[in-house]
Backbone of each chain as ProteinMPNN parsed JSONL, in Angstrom:
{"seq_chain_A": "XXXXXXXXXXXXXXXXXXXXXXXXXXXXXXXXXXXXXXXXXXXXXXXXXXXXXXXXXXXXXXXXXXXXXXXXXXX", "coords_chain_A": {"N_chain_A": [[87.89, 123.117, 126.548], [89.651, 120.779, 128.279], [93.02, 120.633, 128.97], [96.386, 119.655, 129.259], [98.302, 121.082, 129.156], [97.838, 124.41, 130.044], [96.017, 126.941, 128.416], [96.017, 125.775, 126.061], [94.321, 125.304, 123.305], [92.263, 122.883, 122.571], [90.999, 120.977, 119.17], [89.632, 119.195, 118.253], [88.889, 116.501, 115.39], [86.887, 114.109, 113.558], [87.755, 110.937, 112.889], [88.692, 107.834, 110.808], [88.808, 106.241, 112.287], [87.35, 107.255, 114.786], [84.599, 106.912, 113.524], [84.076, 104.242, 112.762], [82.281, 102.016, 114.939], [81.158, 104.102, 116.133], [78.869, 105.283, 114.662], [76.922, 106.712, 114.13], [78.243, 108.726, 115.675], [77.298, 109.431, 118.304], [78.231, 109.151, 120.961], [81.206, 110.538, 120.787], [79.683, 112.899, 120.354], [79.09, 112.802, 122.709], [81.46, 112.802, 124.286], [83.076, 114.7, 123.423], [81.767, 117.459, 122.494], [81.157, 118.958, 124.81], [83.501, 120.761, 125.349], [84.329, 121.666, 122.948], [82.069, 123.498, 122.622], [82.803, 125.296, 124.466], [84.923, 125.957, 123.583], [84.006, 127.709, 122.181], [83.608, 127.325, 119.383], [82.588, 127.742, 116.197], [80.066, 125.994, 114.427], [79.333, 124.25, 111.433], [76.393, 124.246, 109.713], [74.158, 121.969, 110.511], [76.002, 120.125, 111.259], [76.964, 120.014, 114.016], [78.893, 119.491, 116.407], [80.688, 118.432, 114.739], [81.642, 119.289, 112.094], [83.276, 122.596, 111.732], [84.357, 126.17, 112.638], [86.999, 128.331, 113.717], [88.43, 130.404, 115.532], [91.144, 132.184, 117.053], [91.211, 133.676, 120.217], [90.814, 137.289, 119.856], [92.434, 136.94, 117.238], [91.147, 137.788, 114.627], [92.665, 137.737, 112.151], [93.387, 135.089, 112.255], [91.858, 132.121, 110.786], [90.974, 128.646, 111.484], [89.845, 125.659, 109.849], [87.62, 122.968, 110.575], [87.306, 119.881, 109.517], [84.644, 117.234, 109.323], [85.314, 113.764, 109.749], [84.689, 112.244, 106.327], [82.406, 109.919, 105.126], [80.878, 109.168, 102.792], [81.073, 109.979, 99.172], [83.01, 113.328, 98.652], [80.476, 116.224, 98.643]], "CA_chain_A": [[88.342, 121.732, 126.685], [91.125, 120.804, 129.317], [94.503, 119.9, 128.57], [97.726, 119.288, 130.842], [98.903, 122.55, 129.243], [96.918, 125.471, 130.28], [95.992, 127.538, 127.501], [96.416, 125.261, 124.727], [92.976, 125.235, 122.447], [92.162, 121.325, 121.621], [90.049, 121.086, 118.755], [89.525, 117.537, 117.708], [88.21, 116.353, 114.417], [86.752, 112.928, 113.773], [88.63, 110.164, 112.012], [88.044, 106.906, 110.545], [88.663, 105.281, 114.023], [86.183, 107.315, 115.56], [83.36, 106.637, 112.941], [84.018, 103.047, 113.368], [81.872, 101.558, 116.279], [80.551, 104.819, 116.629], [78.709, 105.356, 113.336], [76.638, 108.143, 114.396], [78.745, 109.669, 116.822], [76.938, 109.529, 119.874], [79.674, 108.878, 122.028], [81.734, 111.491, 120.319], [78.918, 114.244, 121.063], [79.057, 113.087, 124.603], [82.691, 113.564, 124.953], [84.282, 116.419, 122.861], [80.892, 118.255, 122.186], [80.859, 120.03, 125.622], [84.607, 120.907, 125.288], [83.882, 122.249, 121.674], [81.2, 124.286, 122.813], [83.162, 125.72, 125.332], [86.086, 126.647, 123.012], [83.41, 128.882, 121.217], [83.484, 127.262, 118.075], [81.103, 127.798, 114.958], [79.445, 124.866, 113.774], [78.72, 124.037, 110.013], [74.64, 123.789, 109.586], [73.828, 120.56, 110.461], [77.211, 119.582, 111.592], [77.44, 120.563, 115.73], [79.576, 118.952, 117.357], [81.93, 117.698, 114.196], [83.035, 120.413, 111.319], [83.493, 123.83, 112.602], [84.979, 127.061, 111.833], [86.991, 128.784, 115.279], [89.676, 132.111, 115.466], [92.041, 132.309, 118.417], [90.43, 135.463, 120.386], [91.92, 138.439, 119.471], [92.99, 137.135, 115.905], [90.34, 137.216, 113.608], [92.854, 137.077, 111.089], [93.57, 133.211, 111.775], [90.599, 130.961, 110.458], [90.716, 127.167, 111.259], [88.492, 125.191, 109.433], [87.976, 121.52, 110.805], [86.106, 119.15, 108.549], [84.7, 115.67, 109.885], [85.549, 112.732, 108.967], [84.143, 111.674, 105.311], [81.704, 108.528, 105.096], [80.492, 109.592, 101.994], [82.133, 110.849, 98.491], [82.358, 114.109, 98.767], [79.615, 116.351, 98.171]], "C_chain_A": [[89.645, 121.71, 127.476], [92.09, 119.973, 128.76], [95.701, 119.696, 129.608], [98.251, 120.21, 130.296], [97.99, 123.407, 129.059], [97.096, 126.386, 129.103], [96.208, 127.123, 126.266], [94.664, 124.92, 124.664], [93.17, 123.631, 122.087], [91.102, 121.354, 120.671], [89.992, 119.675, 117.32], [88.774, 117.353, 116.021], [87.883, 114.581, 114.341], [87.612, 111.765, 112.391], [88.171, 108.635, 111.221], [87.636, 105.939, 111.746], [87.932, 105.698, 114.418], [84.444, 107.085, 115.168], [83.052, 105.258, 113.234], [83.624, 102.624, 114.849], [81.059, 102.542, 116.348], [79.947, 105.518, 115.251], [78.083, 106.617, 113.034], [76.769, 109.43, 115.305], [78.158, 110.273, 118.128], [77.843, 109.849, 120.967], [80.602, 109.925, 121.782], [81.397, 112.334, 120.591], [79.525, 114.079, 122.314], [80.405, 113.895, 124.665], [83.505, 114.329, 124.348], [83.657, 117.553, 122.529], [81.19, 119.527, 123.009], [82.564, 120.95, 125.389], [84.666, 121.903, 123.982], [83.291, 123.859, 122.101], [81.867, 125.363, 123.73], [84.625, 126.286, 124.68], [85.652, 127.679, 122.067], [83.643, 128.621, 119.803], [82.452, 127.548, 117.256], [81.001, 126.886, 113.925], [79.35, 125.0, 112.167], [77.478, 123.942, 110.273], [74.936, 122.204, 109.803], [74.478, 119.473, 111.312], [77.716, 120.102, 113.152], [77.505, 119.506, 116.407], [80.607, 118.425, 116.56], [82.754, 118.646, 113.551], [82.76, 121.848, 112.111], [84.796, 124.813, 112.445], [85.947, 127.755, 113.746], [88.262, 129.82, 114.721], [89.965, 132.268, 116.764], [91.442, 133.773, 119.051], [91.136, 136.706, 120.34], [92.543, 137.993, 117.967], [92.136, 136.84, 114.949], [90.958, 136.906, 111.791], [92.917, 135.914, 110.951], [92.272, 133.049, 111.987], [91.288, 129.669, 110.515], [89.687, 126.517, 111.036], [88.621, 123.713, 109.592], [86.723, 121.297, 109.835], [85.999, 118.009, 109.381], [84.866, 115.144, 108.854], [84.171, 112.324, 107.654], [83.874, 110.521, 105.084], [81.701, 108.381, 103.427], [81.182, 109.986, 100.707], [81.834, 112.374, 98.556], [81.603, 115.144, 97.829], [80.064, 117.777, 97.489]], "O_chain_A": [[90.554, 122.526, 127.316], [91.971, 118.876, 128.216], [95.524, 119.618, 130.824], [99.14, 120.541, 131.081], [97.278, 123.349, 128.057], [98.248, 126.64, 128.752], [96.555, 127.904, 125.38], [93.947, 124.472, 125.559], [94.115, 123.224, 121.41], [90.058, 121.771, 121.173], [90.222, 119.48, 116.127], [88.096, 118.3, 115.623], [88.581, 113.822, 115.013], [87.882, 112.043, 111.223], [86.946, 108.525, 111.163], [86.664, 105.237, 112.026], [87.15, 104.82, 114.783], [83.46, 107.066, 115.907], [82.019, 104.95, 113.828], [84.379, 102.795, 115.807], [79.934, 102.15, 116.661], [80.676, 106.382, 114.764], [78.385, 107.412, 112.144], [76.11, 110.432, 115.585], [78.477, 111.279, 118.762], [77.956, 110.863, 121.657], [80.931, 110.393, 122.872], [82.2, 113.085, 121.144], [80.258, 114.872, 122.904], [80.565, 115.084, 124.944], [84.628, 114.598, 124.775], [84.29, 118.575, 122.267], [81.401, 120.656, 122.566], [82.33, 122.151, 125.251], [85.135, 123.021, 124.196], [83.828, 124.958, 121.964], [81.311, 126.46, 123.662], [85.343, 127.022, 125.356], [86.381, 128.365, 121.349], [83.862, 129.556, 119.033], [81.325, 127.584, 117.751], [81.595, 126.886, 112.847], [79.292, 126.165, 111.771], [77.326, 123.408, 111.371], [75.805, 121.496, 109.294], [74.013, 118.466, 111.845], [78.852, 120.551, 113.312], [76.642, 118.769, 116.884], [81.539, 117.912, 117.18], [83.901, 118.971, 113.858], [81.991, 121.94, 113.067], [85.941, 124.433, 112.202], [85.373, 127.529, 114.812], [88.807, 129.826, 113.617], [89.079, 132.483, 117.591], [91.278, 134.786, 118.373], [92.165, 136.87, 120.997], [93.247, 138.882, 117.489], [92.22, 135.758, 114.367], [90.443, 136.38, 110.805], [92.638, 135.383, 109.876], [91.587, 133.515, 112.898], [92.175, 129.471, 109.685], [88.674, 126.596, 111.731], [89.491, 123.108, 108.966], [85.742, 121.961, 109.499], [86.936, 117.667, 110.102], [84.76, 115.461, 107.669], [82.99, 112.157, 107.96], [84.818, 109.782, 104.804], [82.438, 107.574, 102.86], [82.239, 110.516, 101.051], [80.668, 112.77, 98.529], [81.809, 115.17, 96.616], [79.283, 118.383, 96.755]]}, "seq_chain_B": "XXXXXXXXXXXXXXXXXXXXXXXXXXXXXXXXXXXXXXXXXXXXXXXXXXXXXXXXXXXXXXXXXXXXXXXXXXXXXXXXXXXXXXXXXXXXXXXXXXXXXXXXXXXXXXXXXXXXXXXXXXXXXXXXXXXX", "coords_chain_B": {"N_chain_B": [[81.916, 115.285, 103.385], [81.046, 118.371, 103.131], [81.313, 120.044, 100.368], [79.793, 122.624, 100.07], [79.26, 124.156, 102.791], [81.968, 123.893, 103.531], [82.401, 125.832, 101.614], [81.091, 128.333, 102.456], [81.897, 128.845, 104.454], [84.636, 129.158, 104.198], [84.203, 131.868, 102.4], [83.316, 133.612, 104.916], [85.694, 133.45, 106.294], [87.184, 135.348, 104.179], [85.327, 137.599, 104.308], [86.083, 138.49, 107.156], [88.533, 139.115, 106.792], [90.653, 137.597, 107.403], [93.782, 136.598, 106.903], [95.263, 133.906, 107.326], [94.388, 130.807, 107.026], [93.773, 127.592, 108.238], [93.181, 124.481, 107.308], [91.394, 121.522, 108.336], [91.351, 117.65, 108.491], [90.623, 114.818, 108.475], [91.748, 112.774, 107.138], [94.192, 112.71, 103.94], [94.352, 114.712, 101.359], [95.563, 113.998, 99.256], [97.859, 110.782, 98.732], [100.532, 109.881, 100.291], [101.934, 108.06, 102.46], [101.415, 105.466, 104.038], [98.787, 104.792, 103.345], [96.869, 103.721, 100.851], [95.342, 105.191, 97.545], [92.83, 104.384, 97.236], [92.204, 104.848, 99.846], [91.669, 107.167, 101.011], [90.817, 110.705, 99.807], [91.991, 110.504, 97.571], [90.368, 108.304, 96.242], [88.082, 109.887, 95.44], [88.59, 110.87, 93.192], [87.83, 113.323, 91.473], [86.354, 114.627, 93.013], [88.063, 115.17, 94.755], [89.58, 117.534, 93.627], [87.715, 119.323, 93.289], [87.501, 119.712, 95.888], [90.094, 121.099, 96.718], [90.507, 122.777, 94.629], [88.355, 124.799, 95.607], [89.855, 125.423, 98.059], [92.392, 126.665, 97.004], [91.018, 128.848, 95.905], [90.067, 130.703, 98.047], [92.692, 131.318, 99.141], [93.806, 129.783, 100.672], [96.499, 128.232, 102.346], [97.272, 125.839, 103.652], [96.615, 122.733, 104.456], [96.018, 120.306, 106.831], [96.475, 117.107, 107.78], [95.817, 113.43, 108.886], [95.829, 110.31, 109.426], [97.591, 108.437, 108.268], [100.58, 106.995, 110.359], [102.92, 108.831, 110.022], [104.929, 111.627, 109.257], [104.144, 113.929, 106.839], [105.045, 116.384, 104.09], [103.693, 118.044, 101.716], [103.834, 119.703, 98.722], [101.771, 120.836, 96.736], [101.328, 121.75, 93.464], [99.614, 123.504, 90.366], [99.172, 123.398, 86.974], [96.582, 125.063, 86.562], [96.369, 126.575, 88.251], [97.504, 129.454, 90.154], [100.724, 131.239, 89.126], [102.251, 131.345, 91.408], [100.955, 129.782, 93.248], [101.117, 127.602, 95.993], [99.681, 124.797, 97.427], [100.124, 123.446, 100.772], [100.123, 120.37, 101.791], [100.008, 118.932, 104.531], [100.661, 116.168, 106.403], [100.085, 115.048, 109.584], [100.494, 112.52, 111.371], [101.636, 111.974, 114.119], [100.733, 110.933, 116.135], [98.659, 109.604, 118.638], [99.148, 106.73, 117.846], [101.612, 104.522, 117.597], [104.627, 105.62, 115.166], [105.08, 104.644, 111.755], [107.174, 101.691, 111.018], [107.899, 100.879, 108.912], [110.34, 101.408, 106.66], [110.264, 101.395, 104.054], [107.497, 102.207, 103.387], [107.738, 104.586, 104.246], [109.598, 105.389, 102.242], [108.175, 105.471, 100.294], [107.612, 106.667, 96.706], [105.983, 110.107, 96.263], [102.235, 109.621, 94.255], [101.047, 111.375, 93.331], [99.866, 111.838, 90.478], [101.458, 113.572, 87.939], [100.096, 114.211, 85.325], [96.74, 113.299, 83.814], [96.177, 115.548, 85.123], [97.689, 118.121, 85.855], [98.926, 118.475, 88.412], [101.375, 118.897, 90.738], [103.661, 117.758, 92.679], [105.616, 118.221, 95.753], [107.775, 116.598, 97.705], [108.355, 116.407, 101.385], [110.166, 114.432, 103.774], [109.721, 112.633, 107.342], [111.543, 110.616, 109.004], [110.425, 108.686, 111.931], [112.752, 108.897, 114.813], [112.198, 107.61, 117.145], [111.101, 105.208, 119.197], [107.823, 105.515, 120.355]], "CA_chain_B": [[82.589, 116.746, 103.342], [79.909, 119.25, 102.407], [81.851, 121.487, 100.522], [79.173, 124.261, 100.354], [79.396, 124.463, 104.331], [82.971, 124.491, 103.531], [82.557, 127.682, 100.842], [80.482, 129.569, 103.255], [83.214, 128.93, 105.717], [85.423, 130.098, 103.349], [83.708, 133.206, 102.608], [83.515, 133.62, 106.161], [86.645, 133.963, 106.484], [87.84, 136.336, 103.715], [84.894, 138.675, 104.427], [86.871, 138.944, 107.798], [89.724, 139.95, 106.433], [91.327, 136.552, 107.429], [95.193, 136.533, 106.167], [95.706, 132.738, 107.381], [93.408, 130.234, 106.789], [94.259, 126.786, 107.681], [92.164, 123.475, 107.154], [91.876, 120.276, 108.959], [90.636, 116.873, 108.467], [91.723, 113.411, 109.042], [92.29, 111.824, 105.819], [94.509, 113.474, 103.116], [93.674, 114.927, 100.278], [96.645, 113.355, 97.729], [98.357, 109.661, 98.934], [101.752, 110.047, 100.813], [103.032, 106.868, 102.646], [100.763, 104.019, 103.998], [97.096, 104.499, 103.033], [96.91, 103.809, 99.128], [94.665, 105.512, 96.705], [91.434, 104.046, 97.65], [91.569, 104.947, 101.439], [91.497, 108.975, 101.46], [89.97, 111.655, 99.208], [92.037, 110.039, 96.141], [89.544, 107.598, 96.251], [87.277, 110.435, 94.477], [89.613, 112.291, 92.336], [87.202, 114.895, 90.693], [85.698, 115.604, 94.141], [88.979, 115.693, 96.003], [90.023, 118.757, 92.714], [87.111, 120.613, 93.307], [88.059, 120.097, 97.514], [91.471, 121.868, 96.388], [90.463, 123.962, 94.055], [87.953, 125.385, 96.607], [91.074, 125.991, 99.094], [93.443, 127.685, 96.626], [90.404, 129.923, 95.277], [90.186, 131.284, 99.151], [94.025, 131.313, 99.611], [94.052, 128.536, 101.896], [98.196, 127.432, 101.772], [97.896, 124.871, 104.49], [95.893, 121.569, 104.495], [96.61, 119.064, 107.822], [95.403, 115.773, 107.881], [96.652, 112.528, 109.687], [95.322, 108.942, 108.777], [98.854, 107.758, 108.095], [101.164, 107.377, 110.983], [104.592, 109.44, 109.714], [104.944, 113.025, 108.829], [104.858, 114.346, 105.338], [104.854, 117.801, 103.527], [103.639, 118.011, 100.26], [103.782, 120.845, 98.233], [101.157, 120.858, 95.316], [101.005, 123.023, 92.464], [98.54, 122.976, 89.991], [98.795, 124.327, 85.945], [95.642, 125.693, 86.412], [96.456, 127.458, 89.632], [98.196, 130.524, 89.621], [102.021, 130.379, 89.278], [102.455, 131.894, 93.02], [100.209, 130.03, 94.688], [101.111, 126.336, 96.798], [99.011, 124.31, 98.49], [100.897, 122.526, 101.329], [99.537, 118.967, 102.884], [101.211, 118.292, 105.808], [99.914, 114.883, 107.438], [100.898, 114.826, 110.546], [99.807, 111.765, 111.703], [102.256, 111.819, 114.781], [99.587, 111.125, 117.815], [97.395, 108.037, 118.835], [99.248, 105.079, 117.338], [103.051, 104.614, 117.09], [104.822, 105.62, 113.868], [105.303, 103.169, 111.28], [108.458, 101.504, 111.321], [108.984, 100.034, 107.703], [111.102, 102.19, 105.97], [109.861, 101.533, 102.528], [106.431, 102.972, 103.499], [108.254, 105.554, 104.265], [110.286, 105.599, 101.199], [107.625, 105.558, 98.725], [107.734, 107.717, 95.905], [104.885, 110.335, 95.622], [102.009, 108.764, 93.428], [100.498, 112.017, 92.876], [100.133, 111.731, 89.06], [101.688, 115.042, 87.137], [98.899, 114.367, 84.249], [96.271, 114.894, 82.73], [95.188, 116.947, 85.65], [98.621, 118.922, 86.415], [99.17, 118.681, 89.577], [102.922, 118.274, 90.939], [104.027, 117.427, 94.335], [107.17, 117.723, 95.975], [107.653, 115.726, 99.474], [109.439, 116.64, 102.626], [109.172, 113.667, 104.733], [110.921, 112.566, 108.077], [111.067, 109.54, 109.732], [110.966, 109.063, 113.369], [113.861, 108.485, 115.375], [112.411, 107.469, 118.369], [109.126, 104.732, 119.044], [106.612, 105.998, 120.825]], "C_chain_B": [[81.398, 117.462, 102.705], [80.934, 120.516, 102.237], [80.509, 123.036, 100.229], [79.098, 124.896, 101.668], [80.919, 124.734, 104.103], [83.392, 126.126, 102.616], [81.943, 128.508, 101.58], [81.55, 129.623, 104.277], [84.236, 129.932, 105.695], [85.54, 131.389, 103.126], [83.584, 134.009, 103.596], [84.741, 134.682, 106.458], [87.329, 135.15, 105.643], [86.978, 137.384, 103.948], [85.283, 139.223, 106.065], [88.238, 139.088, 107.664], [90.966, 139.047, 106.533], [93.054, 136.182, 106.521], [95.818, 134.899, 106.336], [94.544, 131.91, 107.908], [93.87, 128.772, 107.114], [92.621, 125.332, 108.029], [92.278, 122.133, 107.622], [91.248, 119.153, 108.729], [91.347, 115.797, 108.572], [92.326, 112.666, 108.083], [92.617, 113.189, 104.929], [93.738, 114.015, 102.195], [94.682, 114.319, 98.597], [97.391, 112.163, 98.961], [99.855, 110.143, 98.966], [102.126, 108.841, 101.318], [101.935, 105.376, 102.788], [99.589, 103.948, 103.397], [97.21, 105.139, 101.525], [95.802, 104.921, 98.687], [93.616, 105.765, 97.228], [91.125, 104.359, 99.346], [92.221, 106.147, 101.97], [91.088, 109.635, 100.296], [90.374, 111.231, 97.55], [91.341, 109.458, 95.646], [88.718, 108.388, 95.115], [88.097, 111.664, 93.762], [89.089, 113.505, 91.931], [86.595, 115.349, 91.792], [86.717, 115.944, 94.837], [89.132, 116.997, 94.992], [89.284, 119.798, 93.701], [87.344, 120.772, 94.96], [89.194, 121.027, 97.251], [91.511, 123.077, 96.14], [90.142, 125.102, 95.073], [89.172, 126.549, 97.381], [92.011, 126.969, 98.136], [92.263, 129.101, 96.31], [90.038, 131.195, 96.794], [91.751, 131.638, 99.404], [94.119, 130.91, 100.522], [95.463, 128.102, 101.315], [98.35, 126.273, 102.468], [96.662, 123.601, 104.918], [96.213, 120.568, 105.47], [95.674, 117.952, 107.489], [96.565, 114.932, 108.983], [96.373, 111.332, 108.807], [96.37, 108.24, 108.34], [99.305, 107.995, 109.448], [102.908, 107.601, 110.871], [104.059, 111.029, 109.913], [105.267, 113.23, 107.56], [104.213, 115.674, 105.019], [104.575, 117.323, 102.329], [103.263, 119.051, 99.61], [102.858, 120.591, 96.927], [101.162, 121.807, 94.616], [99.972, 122.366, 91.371], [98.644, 124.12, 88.569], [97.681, 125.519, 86.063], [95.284, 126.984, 87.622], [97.371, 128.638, 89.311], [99.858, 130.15, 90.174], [102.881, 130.249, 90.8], [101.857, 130.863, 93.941], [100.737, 128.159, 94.489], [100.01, 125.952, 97.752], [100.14, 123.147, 99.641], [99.938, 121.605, 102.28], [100.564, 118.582, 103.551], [99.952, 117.509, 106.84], [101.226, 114.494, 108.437], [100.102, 113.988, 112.141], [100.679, 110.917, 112.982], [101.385, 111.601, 116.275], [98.61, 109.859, 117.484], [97.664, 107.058, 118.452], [100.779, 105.617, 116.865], [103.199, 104.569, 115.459], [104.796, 104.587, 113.367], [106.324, 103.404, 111.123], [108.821, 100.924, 110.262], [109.264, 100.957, 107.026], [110.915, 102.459, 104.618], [108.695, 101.676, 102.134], [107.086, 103.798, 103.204], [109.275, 106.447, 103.08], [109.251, 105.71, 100.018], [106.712, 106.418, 98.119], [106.285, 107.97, 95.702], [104.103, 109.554, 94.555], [100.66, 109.894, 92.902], [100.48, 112.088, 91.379], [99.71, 112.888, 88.439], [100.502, 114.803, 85.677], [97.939, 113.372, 84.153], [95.819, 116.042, 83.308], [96.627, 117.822, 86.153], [98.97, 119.236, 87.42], [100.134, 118.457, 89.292], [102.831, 118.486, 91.973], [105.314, 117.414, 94.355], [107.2, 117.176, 97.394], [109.038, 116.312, 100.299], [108.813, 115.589, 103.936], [110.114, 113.271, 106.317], [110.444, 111.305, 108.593], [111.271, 109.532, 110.902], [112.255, 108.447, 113.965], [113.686, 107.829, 116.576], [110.474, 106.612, 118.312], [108.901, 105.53, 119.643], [106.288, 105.134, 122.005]], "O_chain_B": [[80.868, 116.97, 101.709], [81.307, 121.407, 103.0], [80.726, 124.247, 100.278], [78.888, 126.107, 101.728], [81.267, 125.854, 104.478], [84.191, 127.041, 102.821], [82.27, 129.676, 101.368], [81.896, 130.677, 104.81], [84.621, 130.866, 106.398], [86.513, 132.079, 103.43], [83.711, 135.208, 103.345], [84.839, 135.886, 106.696], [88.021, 135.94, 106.285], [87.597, 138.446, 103.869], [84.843, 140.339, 106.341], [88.979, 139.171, 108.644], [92.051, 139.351, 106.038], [93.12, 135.454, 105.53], [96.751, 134.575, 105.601], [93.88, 132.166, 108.912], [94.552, 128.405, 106.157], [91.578, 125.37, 108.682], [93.306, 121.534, 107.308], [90.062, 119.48, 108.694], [92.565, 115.786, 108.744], [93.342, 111.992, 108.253], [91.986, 114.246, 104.923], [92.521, 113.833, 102.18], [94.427, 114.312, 97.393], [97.495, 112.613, 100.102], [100.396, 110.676, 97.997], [102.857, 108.29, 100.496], [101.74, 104.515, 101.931], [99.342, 102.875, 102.846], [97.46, 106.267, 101.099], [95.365, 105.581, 99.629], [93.251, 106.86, 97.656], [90.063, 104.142, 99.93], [92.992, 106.264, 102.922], [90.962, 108.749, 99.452], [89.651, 111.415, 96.571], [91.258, 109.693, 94.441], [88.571, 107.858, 94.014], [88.129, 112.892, 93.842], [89.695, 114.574, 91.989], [86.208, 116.516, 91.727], [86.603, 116.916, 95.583], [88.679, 117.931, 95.654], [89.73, 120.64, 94.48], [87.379, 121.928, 95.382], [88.973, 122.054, 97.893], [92.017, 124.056, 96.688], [90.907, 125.996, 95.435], [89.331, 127.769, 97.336], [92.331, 128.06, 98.608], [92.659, 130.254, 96.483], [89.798, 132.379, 96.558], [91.796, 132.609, 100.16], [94.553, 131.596, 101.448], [95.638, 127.714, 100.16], [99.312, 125.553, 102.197], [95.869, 123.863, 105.822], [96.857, 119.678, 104.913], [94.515, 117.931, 107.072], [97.558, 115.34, 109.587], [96.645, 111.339, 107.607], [96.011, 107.142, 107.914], [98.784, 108.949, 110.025], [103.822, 106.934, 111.354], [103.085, 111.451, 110.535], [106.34, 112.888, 107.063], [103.145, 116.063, 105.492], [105.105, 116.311, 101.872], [102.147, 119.449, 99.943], [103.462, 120.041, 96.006], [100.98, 122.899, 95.153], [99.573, 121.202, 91.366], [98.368, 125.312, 88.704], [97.886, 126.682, 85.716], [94.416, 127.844, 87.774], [97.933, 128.711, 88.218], [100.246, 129.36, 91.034], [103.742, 129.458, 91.183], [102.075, 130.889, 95.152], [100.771, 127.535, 93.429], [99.55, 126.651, 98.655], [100.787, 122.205, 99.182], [99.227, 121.977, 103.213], [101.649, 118.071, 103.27], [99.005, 117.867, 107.54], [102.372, 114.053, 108.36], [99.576, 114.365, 113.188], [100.628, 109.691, 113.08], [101.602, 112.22, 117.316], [98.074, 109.396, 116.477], [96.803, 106.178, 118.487], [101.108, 106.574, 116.165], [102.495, 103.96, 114.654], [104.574, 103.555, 114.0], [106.825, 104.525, 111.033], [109.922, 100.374, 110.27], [108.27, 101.562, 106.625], [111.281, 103.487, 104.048], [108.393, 101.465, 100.959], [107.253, 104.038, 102.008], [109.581, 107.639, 103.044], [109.607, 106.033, 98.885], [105.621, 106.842, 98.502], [105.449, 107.158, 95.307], [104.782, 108.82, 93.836], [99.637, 109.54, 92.316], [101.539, 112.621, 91.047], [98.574, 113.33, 88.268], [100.323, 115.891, 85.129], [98.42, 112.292, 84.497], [95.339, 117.058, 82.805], [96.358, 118.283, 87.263], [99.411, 120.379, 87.537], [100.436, 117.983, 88.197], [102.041, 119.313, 92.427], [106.089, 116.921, 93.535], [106.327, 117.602, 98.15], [110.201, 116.541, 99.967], [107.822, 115.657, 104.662], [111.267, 113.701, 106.335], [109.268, 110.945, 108.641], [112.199, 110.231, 111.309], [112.702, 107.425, 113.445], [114.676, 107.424, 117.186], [109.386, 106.959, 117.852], [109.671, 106.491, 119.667], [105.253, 105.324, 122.644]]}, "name": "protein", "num_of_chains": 2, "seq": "XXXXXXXXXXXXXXXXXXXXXXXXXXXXXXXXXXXXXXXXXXXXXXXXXXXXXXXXXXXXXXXXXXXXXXXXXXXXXXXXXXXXXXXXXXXXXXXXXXXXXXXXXXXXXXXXXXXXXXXXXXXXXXXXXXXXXXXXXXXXXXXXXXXXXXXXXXXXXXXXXXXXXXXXXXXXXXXXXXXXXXXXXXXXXXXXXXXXXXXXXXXXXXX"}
């Protein structure tokens, strides 16, 4: 995903604003999916293109774990 | 939130040997300045626990969110947690919509409630100095 500083990882998560309007994240796939995909993340089952697990290369000690946004209580 | 996608995650990570773990999502998990009770994970109290619990039982120390627009730290502890271990929520809800500017958002007192489930919170919060 491109940024105006080179080498900075973006790795978005979705919010209430972006569920709103966009309920099943269509629009969302379109535009942060390919960017995602391209930062080599690892999806949750089910969940590609929102929660997702990713490790800076070379540090498998750091884990970031994004969650999407919660519609739902959770499960 | 599917936390069983989040415990395999979890697992994930400590069966790589993972020493820093951190976790992200957009809405808190405990009520810090503008968005009450009912509009983030407090909403479901016994599901946000077992969200928590989850994280301390991995040694997850660091929880981000946003969904407010300030900055706050919050340090949780938890009787039932071990006496070492913190969870820190830091919403840092500094991006996409100017801070808020009333001061007594900003002023108001944790509403994490120390019983019957033992949690405690301590806050480190800042306000901005500068719009946006």
């Amino acid at each position: 995903m491109q940024t105006e500083a080179p080498d900075v990882t973006v790795l978005p998560v979705r919010g209430n604003h972006e569920v709103h309007g966009d309920p099943d994240g269509k629009h969302w796939l379109a535009v942060f999916k390919p960017g995602l995909d391209s930062n080599g993340v690892s999806y949750f089952p089910g969940e590609e293109g929102f929660s997702y697990t990713w490790s800076p290369p070379g540090h498998p000690e750091i884990v970031i774990i994004a969650l999407d946004q919660f519609s739902t209580p959770i499960m | 939130m599917n936390l069983v996608e989040l415990e395999n995650a979890l697992k994930k990570a400590q069966a790589s040997h993972a020493a820093h773990i951190f976790v992200f999502a957009h809405e808190m998990a405990f009520t810090c300045t503008n968005h009450g009770d009912d509009d983030n994970m407090a909403k479901y109290p016994e599901e946000r626990d077992k969200f928590v619990d989850l994280l301390q039982s991995y040694g997850c120390e660091y929880f981000f969110a946003g969904h407010d627009h300030a900055y706050d730290w919050m340090s949780i502890k938890h009787t039932k947690w071990p006496a070492g271990y913190v969870l820190n929520q830091i919403v840092a809800g500094t991006a996409g919509a100017p801070f808020y500017e009333d001061k007594k958002i900003l002023r108001r007192p944790s509403r994490v409630r120390p019983d019957p489930a033992g949690s405690q919170a301590e806050h480190s919060r800042l306000s901005p100095r500068h719009r946006r």
